[in-house]
VEXDREN-2710 file (C-alpha; in Angstrom, 1 decimal):
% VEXDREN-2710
k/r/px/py/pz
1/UNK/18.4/-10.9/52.7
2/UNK/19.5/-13.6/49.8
3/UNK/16.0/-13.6/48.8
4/UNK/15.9/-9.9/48.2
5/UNK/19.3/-9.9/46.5
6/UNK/18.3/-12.7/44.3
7/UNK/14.6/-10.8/43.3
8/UNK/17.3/-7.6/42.5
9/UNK/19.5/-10.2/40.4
10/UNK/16.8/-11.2/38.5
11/UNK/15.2/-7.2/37.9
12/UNK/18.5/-6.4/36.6
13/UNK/18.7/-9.2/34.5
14/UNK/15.7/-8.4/33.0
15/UNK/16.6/-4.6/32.5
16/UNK/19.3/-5.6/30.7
17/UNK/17.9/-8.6/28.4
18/UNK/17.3/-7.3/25.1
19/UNK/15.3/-8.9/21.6
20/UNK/17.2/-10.3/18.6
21/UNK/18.2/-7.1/17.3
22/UNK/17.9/-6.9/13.4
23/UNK/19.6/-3.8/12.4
24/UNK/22.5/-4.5/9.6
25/UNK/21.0/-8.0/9.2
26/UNK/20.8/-9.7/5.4
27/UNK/17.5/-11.8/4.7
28/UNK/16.0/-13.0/1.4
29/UNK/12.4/-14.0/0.6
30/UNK/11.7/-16.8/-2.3
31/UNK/8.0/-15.9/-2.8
32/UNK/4.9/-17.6/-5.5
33/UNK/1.0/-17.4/-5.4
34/UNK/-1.8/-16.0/-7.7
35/UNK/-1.9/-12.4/-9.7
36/UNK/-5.2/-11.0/-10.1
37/UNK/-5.6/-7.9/-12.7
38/UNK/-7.6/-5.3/-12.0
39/UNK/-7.0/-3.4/-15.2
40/UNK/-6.3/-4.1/-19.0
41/UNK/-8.7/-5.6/-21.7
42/UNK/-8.4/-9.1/-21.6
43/UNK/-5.9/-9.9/-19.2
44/UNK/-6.7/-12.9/-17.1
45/UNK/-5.8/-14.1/-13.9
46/UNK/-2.5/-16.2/-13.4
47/UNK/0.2/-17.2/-11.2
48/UNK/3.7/-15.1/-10.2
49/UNK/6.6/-15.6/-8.0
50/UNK/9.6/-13.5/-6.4
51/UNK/13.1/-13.2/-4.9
52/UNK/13.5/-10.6/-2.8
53/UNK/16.9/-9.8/-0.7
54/UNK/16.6/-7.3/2.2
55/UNK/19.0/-5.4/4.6
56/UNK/17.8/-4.0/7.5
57/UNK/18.8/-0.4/8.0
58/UNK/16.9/-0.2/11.7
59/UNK/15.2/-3.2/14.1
60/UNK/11.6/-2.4/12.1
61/UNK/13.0/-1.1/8.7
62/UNK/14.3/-3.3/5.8
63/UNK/14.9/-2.0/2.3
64/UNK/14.8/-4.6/-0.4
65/UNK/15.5/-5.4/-4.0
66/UNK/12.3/-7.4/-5.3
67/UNK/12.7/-8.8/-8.8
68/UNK/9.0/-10.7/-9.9
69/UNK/7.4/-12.3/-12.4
70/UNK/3.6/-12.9/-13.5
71/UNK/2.4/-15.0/-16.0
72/UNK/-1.3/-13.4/-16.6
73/UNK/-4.0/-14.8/-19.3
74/UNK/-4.7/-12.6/-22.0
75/UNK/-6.7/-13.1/-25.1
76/UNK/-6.0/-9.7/-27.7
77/UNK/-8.8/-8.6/-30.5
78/UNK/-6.2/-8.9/-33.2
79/UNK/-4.9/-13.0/-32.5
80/UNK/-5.1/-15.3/-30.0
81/UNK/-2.3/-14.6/-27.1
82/UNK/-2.0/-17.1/-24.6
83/UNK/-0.5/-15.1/-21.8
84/UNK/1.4/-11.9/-20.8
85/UNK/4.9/-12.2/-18.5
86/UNK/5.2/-9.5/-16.9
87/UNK/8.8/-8.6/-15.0
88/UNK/9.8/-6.3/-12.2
89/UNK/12.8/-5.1/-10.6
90/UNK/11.6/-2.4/-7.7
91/UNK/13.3/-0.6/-4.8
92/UNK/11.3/-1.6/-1.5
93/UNK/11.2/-0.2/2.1
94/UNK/9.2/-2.5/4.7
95/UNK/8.4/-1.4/8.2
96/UNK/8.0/-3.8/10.6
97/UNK/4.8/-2.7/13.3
98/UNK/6.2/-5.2/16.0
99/UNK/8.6/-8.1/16.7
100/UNK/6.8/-10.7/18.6
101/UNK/6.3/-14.1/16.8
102/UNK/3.4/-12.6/14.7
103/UNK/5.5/-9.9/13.0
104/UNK/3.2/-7.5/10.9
105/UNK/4.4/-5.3/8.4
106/UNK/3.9/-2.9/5.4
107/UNK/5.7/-1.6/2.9
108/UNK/6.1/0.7/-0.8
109/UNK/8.0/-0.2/-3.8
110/UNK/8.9/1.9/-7.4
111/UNK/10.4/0.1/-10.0
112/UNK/10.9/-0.5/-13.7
113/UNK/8.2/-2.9/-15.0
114/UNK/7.9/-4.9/-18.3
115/UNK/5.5/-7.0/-20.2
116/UNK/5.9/-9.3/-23.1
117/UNK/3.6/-12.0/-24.6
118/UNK/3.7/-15.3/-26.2
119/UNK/0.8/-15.0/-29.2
120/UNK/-0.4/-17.8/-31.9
121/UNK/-1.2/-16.6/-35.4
122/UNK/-5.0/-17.4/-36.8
123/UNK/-4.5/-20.3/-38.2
124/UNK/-3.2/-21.8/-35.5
125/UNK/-0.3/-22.9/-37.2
126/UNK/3.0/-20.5/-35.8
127/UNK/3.2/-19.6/-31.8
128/UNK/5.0/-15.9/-31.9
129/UNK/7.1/-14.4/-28.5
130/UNK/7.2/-10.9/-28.5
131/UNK/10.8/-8.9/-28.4
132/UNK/11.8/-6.7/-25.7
133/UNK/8.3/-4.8/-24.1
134/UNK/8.3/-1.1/-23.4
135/UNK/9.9/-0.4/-19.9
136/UNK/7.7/1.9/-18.1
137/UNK/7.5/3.1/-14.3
138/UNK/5.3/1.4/-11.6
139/UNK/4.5/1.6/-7.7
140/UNK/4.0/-1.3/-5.4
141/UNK/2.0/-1.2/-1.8
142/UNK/2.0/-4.5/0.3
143/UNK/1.0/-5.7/3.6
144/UNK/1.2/-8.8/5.2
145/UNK/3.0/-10.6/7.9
146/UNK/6.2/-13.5/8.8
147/UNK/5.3/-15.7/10.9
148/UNK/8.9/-17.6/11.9
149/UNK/10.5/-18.6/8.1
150/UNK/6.8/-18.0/6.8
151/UNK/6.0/-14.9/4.9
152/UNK/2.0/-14.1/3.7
153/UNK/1.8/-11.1/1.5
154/UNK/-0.5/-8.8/-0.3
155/UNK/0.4/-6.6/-3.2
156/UNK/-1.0/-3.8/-5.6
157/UNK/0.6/-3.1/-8.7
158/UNK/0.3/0.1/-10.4
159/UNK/2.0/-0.1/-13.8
160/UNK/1.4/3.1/-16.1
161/UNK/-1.9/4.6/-16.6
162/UNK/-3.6/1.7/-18.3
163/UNK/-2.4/-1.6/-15.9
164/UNK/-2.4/-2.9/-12.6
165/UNK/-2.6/-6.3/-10.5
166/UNK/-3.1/-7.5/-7.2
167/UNK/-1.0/-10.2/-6.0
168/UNK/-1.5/-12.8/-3.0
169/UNK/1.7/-14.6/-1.8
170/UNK/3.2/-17.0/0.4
171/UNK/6.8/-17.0/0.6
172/UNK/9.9/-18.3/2.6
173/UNK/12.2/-16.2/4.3
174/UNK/15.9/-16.7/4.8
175/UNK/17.4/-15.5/7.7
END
C-alpha cells in the first residue's frame, strides 16, 4: 500500500510539474559576426553587430526591437570609398519551435534601413563622410537557435530594390 501511494505521489507530481514558462518575460541579445552582400556594385563583405531587446508575448513567441549596424567594403566608379555603414531599426516576431536546451527558432522583421559612407577624394589627400542617407523600407528573415546564454543566427536582408545582405551571427542573450 505505501508503495502504491508513493508511485501515485510521484504521477501527480509530475502531472503537475511544468517548464520555465516565458510568457511576459524581458530578454536582450548583444549580437556581432560577418555581413555578406548579395547585391549592389561593389559592395564588399564586412563585419556588423546588434542589440536586440525582446518581450515575450506567448512561451514560443517574442517580438523584438533589433537596432544593427554593418560596416560593408565598397569601392564606387566615381572615388575611392572605403566602406558603407549601414543602420537598422526593425520590428521583429521570433517563434520559438521547442524549449529543450537546443531551442530553435525563426523569425521576420520590417524596418527602416539606412546607409552612409566614408569616401577619399582622388588625390588622396581629403577623406569625405556622407550626410544623412536616404531612409528606405526593408524586410529581414532569420533562423537560428540559443543554446543556454548562446545565440547563433542567420539573417537576409532585403533593403529596396537594388540591396541586400546576408548576415551570420553569434550573440549573447540576457535573460
Amino acid at each position: 500500500m505505501k508503495k502504491f501511494f508513493f508511485l501515485a505521489l510521484l504521477c501527480c507530481c509530475a502531472l503537475w510539474a511544468q517548464a520555465q514558462k516565458f510568457e511576459g518575460t524581458v530578454k536582450a541579445d548583444i549580437n556581432g559576426g560577418y555581413a555578406i552582400p548579395t547585391e549592389g556594385f561593389g559592395v564588399k563583405s564586412g563585419v556588423m553587430f546588434a542589440v536586440e531587446p525582446h518581450y515575450y508575448i506567448t512561451d514560443n513567441f517574442a517580438v523584438g526591437l533589433r537596432l544593427e549596424g554593418a560596416f560593408l567594403g565598397y569601392q564606387a566608379q566615381s572615388n575611392d570609398e572605403l566602406f558603407s555603414f549601414f543602420g537598422s531599426t526593425i520590428l521583429t516576431g521570433d517563434f520559438y519551435l521547442s524549449k529543450s536546451t537546443v531551442n530553435p527558432f525563426i523569425g521576420l522583421g520590417a524596418g527602416l534601413y539606412t546607409r552612409h559612407y566614408i569616401y577619399e577624394d582622388y588625390s588622396g589627400d581629403s577623406i569625405y563622410t556622407s550626410g544623412y542617407g536616404a531612409i528606405k523600407l526593408g524586410f529581414m528573415g532569420r533562423a537560428g537557435f540559443e543554446i543556454g546564454h548562446i545565440r547563433l543566427t542567420g539573417s537576409y536582408n532585403v533593403v529596396a530594390a537594388n540591396f541586400s545582405y546576408a548576415a551570420f551571427t553569434i550573440g549573447y542573450v540576457i535573460k
